[in-house]
C-alpha positions as MATLAB code, in Angstrom:
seq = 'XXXXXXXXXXXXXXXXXXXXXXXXXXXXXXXXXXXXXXXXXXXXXXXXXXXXXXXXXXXXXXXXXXXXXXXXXXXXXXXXXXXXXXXXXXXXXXXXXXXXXXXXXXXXXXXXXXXXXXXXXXXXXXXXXXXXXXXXXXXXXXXXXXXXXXXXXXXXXXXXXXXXXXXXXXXXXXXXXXXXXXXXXXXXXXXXXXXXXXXXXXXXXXXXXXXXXXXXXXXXXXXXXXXXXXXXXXXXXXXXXXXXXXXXXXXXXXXXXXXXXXXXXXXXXXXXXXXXXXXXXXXXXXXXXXXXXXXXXXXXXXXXXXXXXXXXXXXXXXXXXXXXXXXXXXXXXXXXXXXXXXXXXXXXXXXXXXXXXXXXXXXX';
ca = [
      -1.646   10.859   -7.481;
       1.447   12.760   -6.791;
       4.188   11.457   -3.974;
       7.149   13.231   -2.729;
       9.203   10.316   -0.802;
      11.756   11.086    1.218;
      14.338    9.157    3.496;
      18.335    8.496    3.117;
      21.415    8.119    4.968;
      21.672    4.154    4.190;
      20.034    1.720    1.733;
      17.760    0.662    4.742;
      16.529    3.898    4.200;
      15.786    4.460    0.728;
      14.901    1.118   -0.371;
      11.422    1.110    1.410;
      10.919    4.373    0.026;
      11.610    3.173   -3.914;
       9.524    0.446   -3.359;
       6.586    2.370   -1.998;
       6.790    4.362   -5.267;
       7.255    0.794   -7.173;
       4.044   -0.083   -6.098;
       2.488    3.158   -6.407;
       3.242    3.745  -10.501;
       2.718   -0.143  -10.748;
      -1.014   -0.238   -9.477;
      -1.264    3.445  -10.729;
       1.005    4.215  -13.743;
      -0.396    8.110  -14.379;
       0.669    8.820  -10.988;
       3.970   11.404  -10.293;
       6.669    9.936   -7.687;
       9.632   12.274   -6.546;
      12.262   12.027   -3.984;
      14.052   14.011   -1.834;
      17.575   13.148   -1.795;
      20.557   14.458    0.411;
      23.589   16.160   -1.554;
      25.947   13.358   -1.274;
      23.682   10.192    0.198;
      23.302    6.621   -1.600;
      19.993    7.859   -2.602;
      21.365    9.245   -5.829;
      22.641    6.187   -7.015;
      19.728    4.005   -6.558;
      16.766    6.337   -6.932;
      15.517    6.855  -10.819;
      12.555    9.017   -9.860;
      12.501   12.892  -10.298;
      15.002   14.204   -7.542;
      14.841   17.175   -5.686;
      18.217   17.682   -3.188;
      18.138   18.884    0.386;
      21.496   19.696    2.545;
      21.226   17.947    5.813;
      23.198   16.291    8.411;
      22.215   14.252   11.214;
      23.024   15.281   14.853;
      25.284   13.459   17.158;
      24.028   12.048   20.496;
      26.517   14.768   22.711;
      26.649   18.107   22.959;
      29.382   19.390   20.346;
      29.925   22.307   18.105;
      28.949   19.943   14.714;
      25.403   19.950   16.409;
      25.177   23.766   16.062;
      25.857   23.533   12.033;
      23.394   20.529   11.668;
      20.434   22.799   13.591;
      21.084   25.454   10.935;
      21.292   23.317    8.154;
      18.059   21.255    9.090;
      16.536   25.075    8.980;
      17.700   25.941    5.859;
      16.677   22.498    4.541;
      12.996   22.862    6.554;
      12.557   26.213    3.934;
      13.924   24.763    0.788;
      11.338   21.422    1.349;
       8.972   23.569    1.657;
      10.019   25.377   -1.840;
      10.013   22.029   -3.481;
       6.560   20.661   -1.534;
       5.048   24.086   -3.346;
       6.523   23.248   -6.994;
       5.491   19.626   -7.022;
       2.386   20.020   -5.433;
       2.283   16.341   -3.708;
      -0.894   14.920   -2.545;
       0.874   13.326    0.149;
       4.856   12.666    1.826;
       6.205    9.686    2.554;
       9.126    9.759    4.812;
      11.095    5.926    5.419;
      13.612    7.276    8.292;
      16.810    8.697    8.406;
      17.713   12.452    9.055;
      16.759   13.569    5.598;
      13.191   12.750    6.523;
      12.771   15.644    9.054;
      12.779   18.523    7.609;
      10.829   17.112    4.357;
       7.638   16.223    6.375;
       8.011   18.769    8.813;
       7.530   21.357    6.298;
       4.632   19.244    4.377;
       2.927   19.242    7.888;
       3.389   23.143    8.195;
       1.840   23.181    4.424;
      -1.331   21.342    5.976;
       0.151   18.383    3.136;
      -1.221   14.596    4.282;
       2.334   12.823    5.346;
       2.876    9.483    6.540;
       5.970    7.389    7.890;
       7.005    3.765    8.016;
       9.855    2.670   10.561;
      11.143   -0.909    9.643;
      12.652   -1.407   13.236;
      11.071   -2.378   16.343;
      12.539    0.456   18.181;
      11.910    3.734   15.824;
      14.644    5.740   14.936;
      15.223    9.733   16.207;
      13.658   11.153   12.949;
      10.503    8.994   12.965;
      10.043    9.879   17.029;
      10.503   13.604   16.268;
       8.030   13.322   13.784;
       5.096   11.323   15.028;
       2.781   14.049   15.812;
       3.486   15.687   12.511;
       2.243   12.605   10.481;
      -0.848   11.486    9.413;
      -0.455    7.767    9.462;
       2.815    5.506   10.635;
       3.288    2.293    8.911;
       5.733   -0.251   11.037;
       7.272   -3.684   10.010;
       6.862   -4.715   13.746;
       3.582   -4.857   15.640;
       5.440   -4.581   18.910;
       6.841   -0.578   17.554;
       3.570    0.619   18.703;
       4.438    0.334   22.206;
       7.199    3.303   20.889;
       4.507    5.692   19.926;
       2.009    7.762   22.128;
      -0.287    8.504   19.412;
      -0.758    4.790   19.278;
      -4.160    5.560   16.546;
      -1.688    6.547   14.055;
       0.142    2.973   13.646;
      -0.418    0.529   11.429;
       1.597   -2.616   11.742;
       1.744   -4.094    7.725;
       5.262   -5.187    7.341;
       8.028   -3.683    5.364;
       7.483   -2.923    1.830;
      10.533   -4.900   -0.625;
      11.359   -3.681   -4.115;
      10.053   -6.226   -6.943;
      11.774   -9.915   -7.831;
      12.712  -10.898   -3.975;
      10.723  -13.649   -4.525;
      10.279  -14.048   -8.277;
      13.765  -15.396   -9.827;
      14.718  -18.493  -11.097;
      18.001  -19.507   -9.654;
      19.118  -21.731  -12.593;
      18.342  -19.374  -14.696;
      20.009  -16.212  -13.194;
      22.688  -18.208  -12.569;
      23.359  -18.825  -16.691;
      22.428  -15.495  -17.125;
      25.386  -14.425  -14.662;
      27.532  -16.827  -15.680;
      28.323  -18.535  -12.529;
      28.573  -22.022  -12.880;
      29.868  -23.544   -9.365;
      27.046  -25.503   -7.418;
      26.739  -22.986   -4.719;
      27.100  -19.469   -3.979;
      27.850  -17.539   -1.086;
      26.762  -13.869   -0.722;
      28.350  -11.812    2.017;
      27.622   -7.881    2.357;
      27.776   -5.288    4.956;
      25.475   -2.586    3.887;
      25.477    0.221    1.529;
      28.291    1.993    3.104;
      30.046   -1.038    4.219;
      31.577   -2.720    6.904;
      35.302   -2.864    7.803;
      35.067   -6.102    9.695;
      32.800   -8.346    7.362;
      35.181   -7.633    4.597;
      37.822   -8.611    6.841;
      36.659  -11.218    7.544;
      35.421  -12.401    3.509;
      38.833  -12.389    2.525;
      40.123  -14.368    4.965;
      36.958  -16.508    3.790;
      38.482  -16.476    0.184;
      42.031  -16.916    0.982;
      41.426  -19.712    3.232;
      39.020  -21.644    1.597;
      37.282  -19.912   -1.450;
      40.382  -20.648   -3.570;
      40.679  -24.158   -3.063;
      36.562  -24.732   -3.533;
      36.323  -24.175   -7.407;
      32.463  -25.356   -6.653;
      32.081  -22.408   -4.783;
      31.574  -18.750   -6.175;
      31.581  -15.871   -3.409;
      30.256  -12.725   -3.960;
      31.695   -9.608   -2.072;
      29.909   -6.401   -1.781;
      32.096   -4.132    0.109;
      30.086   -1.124    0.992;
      31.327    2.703   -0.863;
      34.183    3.640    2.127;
      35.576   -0.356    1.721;
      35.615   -0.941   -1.727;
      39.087    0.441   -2.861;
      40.822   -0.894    0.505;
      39.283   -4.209   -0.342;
      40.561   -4.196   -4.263;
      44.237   -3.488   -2.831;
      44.019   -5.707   -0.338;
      42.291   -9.020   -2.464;
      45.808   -7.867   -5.280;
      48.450   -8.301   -2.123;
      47.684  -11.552   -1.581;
      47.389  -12.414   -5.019;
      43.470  -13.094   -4.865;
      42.319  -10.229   -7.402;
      42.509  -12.970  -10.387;
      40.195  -15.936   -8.636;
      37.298  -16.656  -11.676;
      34.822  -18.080   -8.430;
      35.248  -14.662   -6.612;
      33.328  -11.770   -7.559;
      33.646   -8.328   -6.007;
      31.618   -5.133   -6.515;
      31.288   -1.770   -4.189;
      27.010   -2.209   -4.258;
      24.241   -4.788   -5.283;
      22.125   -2.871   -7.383;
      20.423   -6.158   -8.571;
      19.673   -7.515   -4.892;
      16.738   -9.758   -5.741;
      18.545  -11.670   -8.408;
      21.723  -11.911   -6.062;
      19.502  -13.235   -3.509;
      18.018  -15.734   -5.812;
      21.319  -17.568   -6.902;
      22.728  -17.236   -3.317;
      22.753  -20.427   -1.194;
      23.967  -18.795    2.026;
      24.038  -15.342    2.872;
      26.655  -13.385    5.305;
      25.152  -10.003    6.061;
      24.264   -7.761    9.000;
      20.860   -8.059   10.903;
      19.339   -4.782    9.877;
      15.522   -4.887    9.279;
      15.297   -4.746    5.907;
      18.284   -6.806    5.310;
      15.566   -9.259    7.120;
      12.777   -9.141    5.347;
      15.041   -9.261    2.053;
      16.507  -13.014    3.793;
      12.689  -13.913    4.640;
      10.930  -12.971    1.055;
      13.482  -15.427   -0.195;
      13.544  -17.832    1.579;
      17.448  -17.754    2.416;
      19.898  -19.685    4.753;
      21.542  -16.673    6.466;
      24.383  -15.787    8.788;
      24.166  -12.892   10.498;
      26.920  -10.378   11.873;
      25.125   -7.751   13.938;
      25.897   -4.195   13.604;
      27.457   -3.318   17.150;
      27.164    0.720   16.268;
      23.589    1.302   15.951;
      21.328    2.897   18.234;
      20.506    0.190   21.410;
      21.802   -2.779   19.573;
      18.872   -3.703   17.773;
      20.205   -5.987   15.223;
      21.651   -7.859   17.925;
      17.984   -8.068   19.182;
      16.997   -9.739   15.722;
      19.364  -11.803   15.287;
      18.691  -13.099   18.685;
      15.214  -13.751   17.684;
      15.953  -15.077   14.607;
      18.171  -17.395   15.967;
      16.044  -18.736   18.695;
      13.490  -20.247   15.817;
      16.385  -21.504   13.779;
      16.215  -19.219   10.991;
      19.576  -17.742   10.960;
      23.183  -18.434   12.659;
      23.997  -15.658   14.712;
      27.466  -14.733   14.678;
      28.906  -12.005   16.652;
      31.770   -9.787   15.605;
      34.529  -10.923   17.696;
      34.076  -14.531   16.810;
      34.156  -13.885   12.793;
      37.184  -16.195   12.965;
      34.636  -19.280   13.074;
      32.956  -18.278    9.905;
      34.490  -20.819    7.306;
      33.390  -23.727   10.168;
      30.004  -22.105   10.125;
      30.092  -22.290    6.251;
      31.710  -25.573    5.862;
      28.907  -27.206    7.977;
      26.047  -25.265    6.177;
      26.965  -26.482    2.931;
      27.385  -30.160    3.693;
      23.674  -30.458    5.325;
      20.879  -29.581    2.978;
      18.421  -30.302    5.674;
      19.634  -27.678    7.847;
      19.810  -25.137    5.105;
      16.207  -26.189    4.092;
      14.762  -26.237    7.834;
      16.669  -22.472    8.288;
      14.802  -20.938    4.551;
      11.543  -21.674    5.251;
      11.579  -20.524    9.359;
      13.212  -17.399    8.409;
      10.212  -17.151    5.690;
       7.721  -16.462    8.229;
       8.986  -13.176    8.944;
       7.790  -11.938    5.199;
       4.828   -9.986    5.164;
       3.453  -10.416    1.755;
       0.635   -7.425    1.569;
       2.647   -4.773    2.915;
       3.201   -3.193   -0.359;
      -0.565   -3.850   -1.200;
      -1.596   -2.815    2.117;
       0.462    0.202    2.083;
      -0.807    1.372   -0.943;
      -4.307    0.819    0.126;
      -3.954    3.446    3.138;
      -2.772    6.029    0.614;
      -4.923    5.932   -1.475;
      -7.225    6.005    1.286;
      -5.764    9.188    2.765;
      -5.328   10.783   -0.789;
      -9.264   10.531   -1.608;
     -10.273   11.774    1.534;
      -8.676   15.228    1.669;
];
């Protein structure tokens, strides 16, 4: 088989998308996987596949002048996709959201190419609405996203697909491998492009009670706009040096992070979810207040309500440490809060996912 997958803007993004193609070469090694990545997105860092590049921006929800620029340029990117579609010759698109998927399987629909989607949030995102009559087949995370879609035929509710190891490591062992030898670790991040207040908010976690835990190691991943603000900021108050605190711009090694981490601190995005619920982790989560109708709010609120996660909301960060300090002294709790937050892992998606392409592929 040959797949073009396509999808950026954030790691929420692209990570479905790499491991769709994981599972793809794994089940079918002769098979070609490509991607279609932005100019500039995270996409380039984290996808090793053959890259093609596309110039695209999203639009904003006013009218404005910008919006004029980002019509041409999703024109201009509608005819190069189309140029790449013809030199790889795909068998069928994959688009995972974001506005970098438009114009990809727009033009693979106008070149009569099979193309399918898969929205990890309840509530689908602009691209993934735009595009629903121009795709074949739309994989959700969420049964309830159906409701979303008019072409309700097309859906097929199997989960979200996750990347290899999210539920594979050995936590001893990674943890010798890392060399982190405190009892417990912490893992806070606030997505691939970051978030100003959780990293706020983790250094006041280190400075007020990190440094005076030498049990404790804490993990900081500060997101690409964050990460030099953060660096200058941990060296003024004389926190750079801490051997229990380890910072870094981007997990590229999320499944073994997970693995070692007793308690996560992260946002509430979908995938971010199904990461927390493949394994099996004791999570507090700081919803996102700037995406589209609040929908991390909306999981953490579910999440919450069956005791698999501590919802926390941005203007109460200042409770955090408490939140922490309790965690860690009650195993129970931690225990009871892993394995509800496990039921939200669907464990065939990649296998079922797979299954429907191949499907679609051998029936052209």
């Amino acid at each position: 088989m040959r797949i073009l997958l396509c999808g950026g803007g954030s790691a929420g993004h692209v990570n479905p998308a790499i491991a769709i193609g994981e599972t793809i070469l794994k089940n079918s090694p002769q098979s070609q996987v490509a991607y279609v990545a932005t100019m500039t997105g995270i996409e380039n860092r984290l996808v090793n596949y053959k890259k093609y590049h596309i110039d695209v921006k999203g639009l904003k929800r006013k009218l404005c002048f910008s919006n004029i620029k980002s019509i041409i340029l999703v024109m201009e990117a509608i005819k190069k996709s189309k140029q790449i579609i013809k030199e790889f010759a795909p068998d069928i698109i994959i688009g995972t959201g974001g506005y970098a998927t438009y114009p990809v399987i727009y033009a693979g629909h106008k070149l009569h190419i099979k193309t399918a989607l898969h929205e990890s949030n309840v509530l689908p995102g602009k691209a993934i609405k735009m595009l629903e009559n121009k795709a074949d087949i739309i994989f959700t995370n969420f049964s309830d996203s159906s409701q979303y879609f008019k072409n309700k035929d097309k859906v097929i509710h199997v989960g979200n697909p996750l990347r290899n190891g999210f539920n594979s490591y050995d936590k001893e062992e990674i943890k010798r491998k890392l060399g982190i030898r405190e009892k417990y670790v912490i893992l806070c991040y606030g997505g691939s492009l970051g978030a100003e207040k959780i990293n706020k908010s983790g250094i006041e976690i280190i400075e007020n009670y990190i440094k005076y835990q030498k049990n404790i190691h804490f993990i900081l991943a500060t997101g690409k706009r964050e990460y030099y603000s953060v660096i200058d900021t941990m060296k003024q108050k004389r926190l750079n040096k801490l051997e229990n605190v380890t910072v870094v711009e981007y997990i590229y090694d999320m499944p073994e992070k997970m693995a070692i981490a007793d308690i996560v601190i992260s946002r509430a995005g979908a995938m971010t979810i199904s990461e927390l619920a493949a394994s099996k982790k004791c999570s507090i989560l700081i919803p996102s207040p700037y995406v589209a109708d609040d929908h991390q709010m909306k999981n953490a609120i579910a999440l919450e309500k069956m005791g698999a996660a501590i919802l926390v909301t941005e203007n109460k960060t200042y409770c955090l440490t408490d939140v922490i300090k309790e965690l860690l002294s009650d195993v129970r709790k931690r225990k009871n809060m892993s394995d509800n937050i496990n039921q939200f892992y669907s464990p065939d998606a990649n296998k079922e996912i797979y299954r429907c392409i191949c499907e679609m592929v051998n029936n052209k």
